[in-house]
C-alpha positions in Angstrom: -23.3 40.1 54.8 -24.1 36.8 56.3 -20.3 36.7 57.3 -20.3 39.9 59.3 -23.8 38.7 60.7 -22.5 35.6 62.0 -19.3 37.3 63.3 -20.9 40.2 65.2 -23.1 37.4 67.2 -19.9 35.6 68.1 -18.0 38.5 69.2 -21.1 40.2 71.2 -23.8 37.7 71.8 -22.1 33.8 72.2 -20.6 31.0 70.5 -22.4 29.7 68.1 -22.7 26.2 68.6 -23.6 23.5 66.0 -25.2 20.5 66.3 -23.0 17.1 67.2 -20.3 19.0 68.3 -19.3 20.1 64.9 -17.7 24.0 64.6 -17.6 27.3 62.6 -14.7 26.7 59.8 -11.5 28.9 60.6 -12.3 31.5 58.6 -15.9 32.5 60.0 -14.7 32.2 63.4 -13.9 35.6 65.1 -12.0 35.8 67.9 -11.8 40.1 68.0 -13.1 43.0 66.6 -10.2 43.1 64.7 -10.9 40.0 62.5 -14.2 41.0 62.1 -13.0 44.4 60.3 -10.1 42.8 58.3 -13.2 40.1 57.1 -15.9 43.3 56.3 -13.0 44.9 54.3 -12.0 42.2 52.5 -15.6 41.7 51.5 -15.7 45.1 50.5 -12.5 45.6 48.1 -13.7 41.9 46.4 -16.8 43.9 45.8 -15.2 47.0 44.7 -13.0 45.0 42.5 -15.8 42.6 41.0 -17.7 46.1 39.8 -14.6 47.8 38.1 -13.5 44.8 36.0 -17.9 44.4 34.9 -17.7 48.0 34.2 -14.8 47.3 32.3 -16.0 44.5 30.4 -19.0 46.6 29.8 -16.8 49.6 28.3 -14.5 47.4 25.9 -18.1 45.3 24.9 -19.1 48.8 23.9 -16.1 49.9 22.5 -15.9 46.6 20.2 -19.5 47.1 18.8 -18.9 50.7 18.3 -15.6 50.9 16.8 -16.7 47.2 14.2 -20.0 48.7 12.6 -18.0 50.6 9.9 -16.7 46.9 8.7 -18.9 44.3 6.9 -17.7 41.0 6.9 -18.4 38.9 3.4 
């Protein structure tokens, strides 16, 4: 969130300027609207994707305990 923060102040408030002349890295620094959606989507489908593979570790987790009750290891 902080990244679409940050590039919705640069794109309709100002610059953000750091102290001793040092800048934004390349990839926080928007220069359109455009960035800023391609940036809030990205963020998105990483989110999107880091739920479905927990969910899936969650289903196979549960699979592996249901399916290895009906054997007894010696």
């Amino acid at each position: 969130m902080r990244i679409a923060s940050v590039g919705v102040y640069e794109l309709f408030v100002a610059r953000i300027g750091a102290p001793a002349g040092e800048r934004l890295p390349g990839w926080l620094q928007m220069c359109d609207l455009n960035g800023l959606k391609v940036r809030v989507v990205s963020m998105i489908v990483l989110i999107v994707a880091m739920d479905f593979v927990q969910a899936l570790v969650v289903v196979s987790l549960t699979a592996f305990v249901r399916l290895g009750q009906g054997h007894d290891s010696p």
